[in-house]
N, C-alpha and C positions, 0 to 999 in steps of 0.2 A: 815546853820541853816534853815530847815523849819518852813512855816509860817502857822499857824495854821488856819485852814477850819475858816469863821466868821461862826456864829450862825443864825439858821433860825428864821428871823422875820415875823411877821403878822401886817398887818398896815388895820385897818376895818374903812371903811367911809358909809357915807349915801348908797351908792347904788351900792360900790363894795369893794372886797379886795383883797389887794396884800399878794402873798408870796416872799417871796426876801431870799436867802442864799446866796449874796454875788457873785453867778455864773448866775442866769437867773434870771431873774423876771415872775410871774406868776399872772396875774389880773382877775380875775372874777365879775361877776355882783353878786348883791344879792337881792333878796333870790333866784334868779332863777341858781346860778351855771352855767354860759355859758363864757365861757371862749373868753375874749374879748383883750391879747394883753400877747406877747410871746417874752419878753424883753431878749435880749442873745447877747452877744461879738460883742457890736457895731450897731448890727439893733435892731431900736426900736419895731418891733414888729414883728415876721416871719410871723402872718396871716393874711389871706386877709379878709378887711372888708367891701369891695366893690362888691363883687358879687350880681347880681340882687337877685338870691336865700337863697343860705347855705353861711354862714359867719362863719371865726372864730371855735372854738372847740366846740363842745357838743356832748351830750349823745341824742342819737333821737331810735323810735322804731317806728315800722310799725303796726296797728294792726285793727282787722274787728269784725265785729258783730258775734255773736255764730250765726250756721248754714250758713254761709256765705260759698262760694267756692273758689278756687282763692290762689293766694299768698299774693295782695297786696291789700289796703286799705286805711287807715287814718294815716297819717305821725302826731306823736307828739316827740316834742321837750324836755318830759318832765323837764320844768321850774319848779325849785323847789319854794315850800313857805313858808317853814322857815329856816333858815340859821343858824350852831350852831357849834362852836369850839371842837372839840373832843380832841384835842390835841394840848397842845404849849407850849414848853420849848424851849431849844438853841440848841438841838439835832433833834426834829421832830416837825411839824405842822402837823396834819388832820383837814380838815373840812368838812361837812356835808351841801348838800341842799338835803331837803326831802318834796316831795310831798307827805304828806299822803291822802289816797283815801276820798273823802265825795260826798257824793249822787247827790250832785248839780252837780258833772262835770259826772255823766250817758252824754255819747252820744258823748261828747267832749274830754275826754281823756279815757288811756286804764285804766278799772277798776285792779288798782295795788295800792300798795304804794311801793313809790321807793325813795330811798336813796341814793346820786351819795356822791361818796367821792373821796377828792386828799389828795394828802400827798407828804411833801417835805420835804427831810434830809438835815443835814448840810454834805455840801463838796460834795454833788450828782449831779450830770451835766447832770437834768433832773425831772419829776414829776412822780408820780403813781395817778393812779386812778382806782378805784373799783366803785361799785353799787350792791345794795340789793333789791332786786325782790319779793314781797310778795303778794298772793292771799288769801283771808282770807274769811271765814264763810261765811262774810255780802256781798261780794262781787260776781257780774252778769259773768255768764258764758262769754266767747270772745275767739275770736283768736288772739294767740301772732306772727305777720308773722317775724317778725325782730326786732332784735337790734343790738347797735352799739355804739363803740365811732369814732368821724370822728372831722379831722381837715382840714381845708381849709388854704393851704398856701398860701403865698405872688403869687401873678401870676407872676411878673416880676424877683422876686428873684430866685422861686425854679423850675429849670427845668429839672434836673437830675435824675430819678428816677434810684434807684438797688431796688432789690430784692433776687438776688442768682448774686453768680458770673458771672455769663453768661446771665443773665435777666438782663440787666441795658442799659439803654440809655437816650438822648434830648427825651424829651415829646415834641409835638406840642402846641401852646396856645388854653384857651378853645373859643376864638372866632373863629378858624379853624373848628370848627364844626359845627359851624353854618352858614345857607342859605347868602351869596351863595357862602360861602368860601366852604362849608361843602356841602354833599350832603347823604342824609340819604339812609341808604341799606336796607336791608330786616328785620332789628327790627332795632329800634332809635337809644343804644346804640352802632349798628356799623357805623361808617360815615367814606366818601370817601373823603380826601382833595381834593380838587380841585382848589382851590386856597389860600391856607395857606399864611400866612404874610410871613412867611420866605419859599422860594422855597425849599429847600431841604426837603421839607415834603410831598411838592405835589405829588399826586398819589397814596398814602401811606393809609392805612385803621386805622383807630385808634377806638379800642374798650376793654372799662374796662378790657371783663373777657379774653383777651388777656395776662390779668397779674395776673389771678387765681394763686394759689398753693394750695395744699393739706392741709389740719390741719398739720400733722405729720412736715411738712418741714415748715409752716409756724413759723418761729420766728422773723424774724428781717423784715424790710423793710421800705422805706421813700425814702427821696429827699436830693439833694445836692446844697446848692448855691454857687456859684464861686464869690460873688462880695458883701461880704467877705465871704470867706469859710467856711462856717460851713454847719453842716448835721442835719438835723431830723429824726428819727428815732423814729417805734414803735415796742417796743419788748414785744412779750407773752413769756412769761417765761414756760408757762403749759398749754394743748388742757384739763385739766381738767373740765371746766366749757362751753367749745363750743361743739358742738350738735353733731350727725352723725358719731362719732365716725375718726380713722385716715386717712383715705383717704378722709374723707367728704372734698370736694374742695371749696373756698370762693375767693374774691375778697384780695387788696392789697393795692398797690399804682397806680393810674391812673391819667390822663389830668386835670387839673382846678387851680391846682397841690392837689390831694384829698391824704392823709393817710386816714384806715381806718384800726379800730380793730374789727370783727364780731366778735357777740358771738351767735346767732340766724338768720336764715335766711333757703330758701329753695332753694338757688342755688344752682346747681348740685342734686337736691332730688324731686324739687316738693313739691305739699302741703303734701306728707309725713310727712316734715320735719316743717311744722303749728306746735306751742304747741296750743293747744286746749283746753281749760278751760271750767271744768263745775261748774254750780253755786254753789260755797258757799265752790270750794274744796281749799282748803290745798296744801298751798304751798309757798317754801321760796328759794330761789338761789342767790350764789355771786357770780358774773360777773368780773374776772380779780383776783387780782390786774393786770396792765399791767403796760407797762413803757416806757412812752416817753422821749426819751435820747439826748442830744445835744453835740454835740463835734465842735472841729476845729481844723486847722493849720493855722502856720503862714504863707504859701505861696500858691497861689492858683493854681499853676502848681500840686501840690500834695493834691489836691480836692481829689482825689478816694481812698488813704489812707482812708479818713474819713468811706467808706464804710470796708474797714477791721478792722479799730478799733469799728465801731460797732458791727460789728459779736464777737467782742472777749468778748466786753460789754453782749451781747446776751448770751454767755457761763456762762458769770461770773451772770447775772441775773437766769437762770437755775440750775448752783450753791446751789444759794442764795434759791430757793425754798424750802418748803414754807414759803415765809418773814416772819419774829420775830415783825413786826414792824406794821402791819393793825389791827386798837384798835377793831369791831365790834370782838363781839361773835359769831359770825355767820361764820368765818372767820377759820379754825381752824390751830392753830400753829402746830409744827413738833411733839410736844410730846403727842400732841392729834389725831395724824392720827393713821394710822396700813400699814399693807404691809401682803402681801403673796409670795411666790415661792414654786416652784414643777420644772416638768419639764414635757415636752409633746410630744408624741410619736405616729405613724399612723402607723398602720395596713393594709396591703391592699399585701392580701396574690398570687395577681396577678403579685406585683412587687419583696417581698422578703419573705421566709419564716417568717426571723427576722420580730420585731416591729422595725420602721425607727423613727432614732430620726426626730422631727420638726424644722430642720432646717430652722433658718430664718424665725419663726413663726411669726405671730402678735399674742400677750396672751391679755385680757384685762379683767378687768369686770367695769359690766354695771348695771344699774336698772334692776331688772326681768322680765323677757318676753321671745319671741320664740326664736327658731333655728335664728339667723341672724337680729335678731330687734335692735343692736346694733345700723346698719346704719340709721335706720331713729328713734331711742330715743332722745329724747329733753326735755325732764323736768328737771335729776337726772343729775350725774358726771358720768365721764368716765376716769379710768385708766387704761393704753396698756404699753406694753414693747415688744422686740422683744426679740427672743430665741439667743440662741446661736448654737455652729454647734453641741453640743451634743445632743439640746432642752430644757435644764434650762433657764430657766424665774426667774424673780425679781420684782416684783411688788410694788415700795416705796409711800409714804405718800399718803395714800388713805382715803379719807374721812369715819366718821364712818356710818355704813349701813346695808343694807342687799344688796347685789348683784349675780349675773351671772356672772358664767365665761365661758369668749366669746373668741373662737380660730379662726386661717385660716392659711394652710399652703401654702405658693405658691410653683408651682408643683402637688398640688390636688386640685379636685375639692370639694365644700360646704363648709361650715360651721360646726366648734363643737364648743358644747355647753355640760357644765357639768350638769347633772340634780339634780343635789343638790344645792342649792345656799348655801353663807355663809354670816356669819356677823361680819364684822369690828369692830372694840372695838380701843378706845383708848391705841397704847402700842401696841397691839398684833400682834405677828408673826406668821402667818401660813400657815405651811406647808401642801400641798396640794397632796404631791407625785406625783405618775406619772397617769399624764392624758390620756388616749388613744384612739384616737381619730379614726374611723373606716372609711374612704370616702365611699360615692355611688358607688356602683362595683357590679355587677352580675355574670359578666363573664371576659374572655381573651377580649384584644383592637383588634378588627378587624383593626382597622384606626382611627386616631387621626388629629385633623384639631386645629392650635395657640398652646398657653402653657396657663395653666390656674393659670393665675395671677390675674385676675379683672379687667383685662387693656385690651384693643385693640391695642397697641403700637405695637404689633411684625409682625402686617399687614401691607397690601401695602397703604402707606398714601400717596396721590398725592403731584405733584407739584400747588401750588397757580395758578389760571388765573393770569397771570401777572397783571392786572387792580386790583386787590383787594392785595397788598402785603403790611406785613408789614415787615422791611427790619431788626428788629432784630433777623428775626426766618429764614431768608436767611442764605444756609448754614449751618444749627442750626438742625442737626439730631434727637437730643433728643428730642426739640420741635417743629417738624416742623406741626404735628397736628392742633398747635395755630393760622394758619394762617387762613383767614378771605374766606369762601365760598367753603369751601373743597367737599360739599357736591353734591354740581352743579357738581363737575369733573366728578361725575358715570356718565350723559348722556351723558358726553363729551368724557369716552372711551369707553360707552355702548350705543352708538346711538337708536342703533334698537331693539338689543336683549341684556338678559341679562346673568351676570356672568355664566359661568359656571366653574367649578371646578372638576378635574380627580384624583383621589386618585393614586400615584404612579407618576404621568409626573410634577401635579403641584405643587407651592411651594407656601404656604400661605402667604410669605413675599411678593411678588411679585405681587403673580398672586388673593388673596384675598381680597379684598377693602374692607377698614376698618370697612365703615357702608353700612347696606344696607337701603339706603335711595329711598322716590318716582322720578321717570323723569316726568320732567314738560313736557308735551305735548301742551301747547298752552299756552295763557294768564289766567294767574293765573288756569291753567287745570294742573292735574297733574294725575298720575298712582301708582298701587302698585307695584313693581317689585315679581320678582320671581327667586331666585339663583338656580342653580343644581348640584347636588355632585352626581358625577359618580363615582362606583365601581365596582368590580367586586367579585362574589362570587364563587370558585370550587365548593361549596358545599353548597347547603342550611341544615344546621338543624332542625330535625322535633322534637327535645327532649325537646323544651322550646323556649320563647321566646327571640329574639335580644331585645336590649336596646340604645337605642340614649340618649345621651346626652348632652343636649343644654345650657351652662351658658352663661347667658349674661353681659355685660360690661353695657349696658345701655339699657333703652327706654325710648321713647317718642311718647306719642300716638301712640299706633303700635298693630297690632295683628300680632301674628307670628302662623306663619299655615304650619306644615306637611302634606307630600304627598310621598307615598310611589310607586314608577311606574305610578302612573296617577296622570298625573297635572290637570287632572277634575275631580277628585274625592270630592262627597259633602255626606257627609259632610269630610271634612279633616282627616285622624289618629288623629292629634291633634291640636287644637286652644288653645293660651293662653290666649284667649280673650281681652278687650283692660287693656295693662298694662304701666306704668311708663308717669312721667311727668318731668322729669327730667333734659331734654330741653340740655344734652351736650354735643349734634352734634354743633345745634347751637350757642353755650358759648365756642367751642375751649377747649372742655376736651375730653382725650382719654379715660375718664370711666365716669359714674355715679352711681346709684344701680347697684347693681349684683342680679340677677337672675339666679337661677337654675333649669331647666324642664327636666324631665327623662321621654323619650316617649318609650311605650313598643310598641313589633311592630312581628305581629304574622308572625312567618313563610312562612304560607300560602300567603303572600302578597311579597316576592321574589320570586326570579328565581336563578337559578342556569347561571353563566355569569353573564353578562350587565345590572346593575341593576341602579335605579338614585333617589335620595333623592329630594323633592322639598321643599326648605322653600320660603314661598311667606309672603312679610312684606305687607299685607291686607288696611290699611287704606291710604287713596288717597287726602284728602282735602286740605293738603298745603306741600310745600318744608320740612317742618323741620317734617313731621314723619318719623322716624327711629329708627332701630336699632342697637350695636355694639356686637356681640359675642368675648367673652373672646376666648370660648372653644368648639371643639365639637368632640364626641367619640361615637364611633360605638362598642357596645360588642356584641362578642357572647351569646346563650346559653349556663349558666352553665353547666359544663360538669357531669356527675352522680358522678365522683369521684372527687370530689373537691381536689384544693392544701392544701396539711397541713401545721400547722403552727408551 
């Protein structure tokens, strides 16, 4: 005979309230909403409330004065100031702390009103929490750089972090990283142990975005304690409400022992990725729901279980989308969304007469805007699906709107985009047919340099300087990228001169270094490098022009500059002048924006034979300008009789 789930209580006192279902307890302060003690299977509180800074749970946002430059700014906390019960029966609790905006806090917090809400079910082994985002008429232009929900665990209980099967290991403690256990490297966030409390750390690099993931893959992730067993766990259910779209990359679980849920931020993007507010506009967003999960065993030799039953928890919460159960209007249930399907199809009468299904597409739509604004849109929602191997897409519970449908196939180079947008309707299914999507193409591929995926992965990524390793990425092919200084290694196999590359002998995996970054030349003196791709042509073309094409994986402060036969040619064929801020060389990502430049490139400037391309990455001022090429392709002159199709 099973024993029936108890009923969720709410017990309100002077100046906090508990929710309690019988499996965890959950305390907050009031009216500020800050989550002050995380009662669960034997410990009285998994957070830590002793840290000199960030204590316990809350909802925090980073934000700056309109016209301001930069990413970051003014940390607020926002502390709600009125506290009001949305919901309580023996089935569900919601409650509400809400700062509404008033003129007196100009200057001290961000001009919003904001709404943090939790909700706890009966028999759930775990809480939700959403938030309600509003800029309204009366309200001062600003920039919104970040938000977030973050929890600070227990330091002595939680050491364990997963994140993917193969991402999980012992954290270090966070006083390891500090002077003079710690020794700070070329930005804060990376530090060198040097003498860590427990030796087996020593030597080891520990830094945050060491434990990035993508949107698309980010679902589950947290900590494990062994003494008693139990897991924390934050699961997004849906990339609907975070920024940049599926590959935009964010932080996770990191040292102090931090979870974190972003929903806003411009890491991996740059101030791209700033929402920017101007005065008096219009504007409302729901942040989550997300779900922070708690589980156990009864034996702590079988601690890592706890990570597989969260992922399954993970499943069954993406299931569930979107919940029946978040009271706000603002929030829309399942019978209030819509959906689309078609199916999507490329053309590029160089590879097949046929139109080629999109296999393995990304399909999405987004707020309206250009070719590729997907990856740095930040106001509106964002819903993606991928193709199948015919190119049918499904696009479920999408918020009602007006949107863009935003493609990319990997295998071709750019972005499509339909020039019709559509609008969402409560209920509505629609079919889009077939989308066809045309790549950048002039002519036949002389030579081809990567695969164009958005990724720099299929290049020669080095081995770590042994002094900088961090030792779960030893070994670790898929992510060996992530390891701590990759960038130093160019002057380390490129002393004097640099890369060059032969169309025909060399192999991009090998012989192409991932990023083309500056060699430090002296104390804090650095250079701009310059690559060369040698080819050879039987035959120059006098019927048209050749076509380069250059996509990029990433930049960071960088100018990239063509040279066609003369590496002193000024001005250059082509400058991109200085682009991306993206910063992730040094964040341990093998992409950030994508970029696409198609340089035409006159006849008259080959030779028949021994011909050499020079890209030169132009800006010099410190170690971390660079950049990463996804792709790069050489066409001919279209030929007078084009292929038919």
């Amino acid at each position: 005979m099973s024993i029936a789930a108890a009923a969720v209580q709410l017990f309100v006192q002077d100046d906090q309230v508990v929710l309690d279902n019988g499996l965890l307890q959950l305390t907050l302060t009031t009216p500020e909403g800050l989550i002050t003690r995380i009662q669960y299977n034997g410990l009285d509180n998994l957070l830590e409330l002793n840290n000199p800074v960030l204590n316990g749970g809350f909802w925090d946002l980073n934000w700056s004065e309109a016209g301001s430059s930069g990413t970051r700014g003014s940390f607020d906390t926002i502390d709600g100031t009125e506290f009001r019960v949305i919901v309580e029966n023996e089935e569900q609790i919601e409650i509400s702390f809400t700062r509404t905006w008033d003129p007196s806090f100009e200057g001290k917090h961000a001009p919003l009103t904001i709404d943090k809400r939790f909700i706890m079910l009966r028999g759930s082994s775990g809480f939700y929490s959403y938030a309600i985002y509003e800029h309204t008429e009366d309200m001062d232009a600003f920039n919104l750089n970040e938000t977030r929900i973050a929890f600070m665990l227990s330091i002595q209980k939680f050491r364990y972090m997963a994140m993917a099967d193969d991402r999980q290991r012992n954290l270090p403690l966070p006083e390891d990283r500090l002077p003079p256990r710690g020794r700070e490297l070329a930005y804060p966030e990376a530090v060198l142990l040097v003498d860590p409390v427990e030796p087996e750390f020593k030597g080891e690099v520990d830094d945050k975005y060491q434990y990035s993931c993508e949107n698309k893959e980010n679902r589950v992730h947290g900590f494990i304690c062994t003494e008693p067993p139990i897991g924390f766990w934050q699961i997004t259910p849906s990339n609907e409400f975070r920024t940049g779209g599926p590959l935009k990359q964010d932080l996770t679980s990191h040292v102090n022992p931090t979870t974190l849920a972003m929903f806003v931020s411009a890491h991996y993007g740059g101030e791209d990725l700033v929402i920017k507010f101007g005065k008096g506009e219009k504007w409302k967003k729901v942040f989550g729901p997300v779900f922070m999960y708690l589980n156990s065993v009864s034996d702590k030799k079988d601690s890592i279980l706890l990570w597989d039953d969260a992922k399954e928890q993970m499943k069954k919460e993406v299931q569930n989308w979107p919940y029946s159960f978040p009271a706000s209007a603002d929030f829309p249930h399942a019978g209030e969304r819509g959906s689309i399907c078609g199916r999507l199809l490329a053309q590029d009468r160089y590879i097949s007469k046929e139109n080629i299904p999109g296999n393995g597409a990304y399909v999405g739509v987004a707020p309206p805007g250009e070719i590729g604004s997907f990856q740095t849109e930040n106001k509106g929602y964002q819903f993606w699906a991928n193709t199948d191997n015919d190119g049918y897409f499904s696009i479920i519970n999408i918020h009602p709107g007006e949107y863009n449908i935003y493609a990319w196939i990997p295998g071709l180079i750019g972005d499509y985009q339909d020039e019709k947008s559509i609008v969402i309707t409560a209920g509505c299914t629609i079919n889009v047919g077939d989308l066809v999507y045309i790549p950048p193409r002039d002519g036949p591929t002389l030579w081809e340099i990567g695969i164009p995926d958005r990724s720099a992965a299929e290049f020669f990524v080095p081995d770590p300087n042994p002094m900088y390793i961090n030792k779960l990425y030893i070994n670790h092919p898929a992510d060996r990228f992530r390891q701590y200084g990759l960038w130093e290694r160019y002057a380390d196999l490129y002393p004097d001169k640099d890369l060059v590359y032969t169309i025909g002998i060399n192999d991009y995996r090998k012989d192409w270094f991932y990023a083309q970054v500056t060699r430090k030349v002296g104390e804090n003196a650095y250079q701009g490098t310059t690559w060369q791709i040698k080819f050879k042509l039987d035959t120059v073309e006098q019927s048209g022009k050749y076509t380069l094409r250059i996509a990029l994986a990433s930049a960071n402060m960088s100018i990239l500059e063509v040279r066609i036969n003369n590496p002193e040619a000024n001005p250059p064929e082509f400058s991109s002048g200085l682009i991306g801020k993206d910063n992730a060389i040094a964040r341990h990502g093998i992409h950030g924006l994508y970029w696409l430049f198609n340089v035409q490139i006159e006849s008259s400037l080959l030779i028949q034979g021994d011909n050499i391309i020079y890209l030169t990455q132009a800006q010099n001022v410190s170690a971390l300008h660079g950049i990463m090429y996804d792709y790069i392709r050489l066409e001919r002159p279209p030929p007078i009789s084009l292929p038919k199709l």
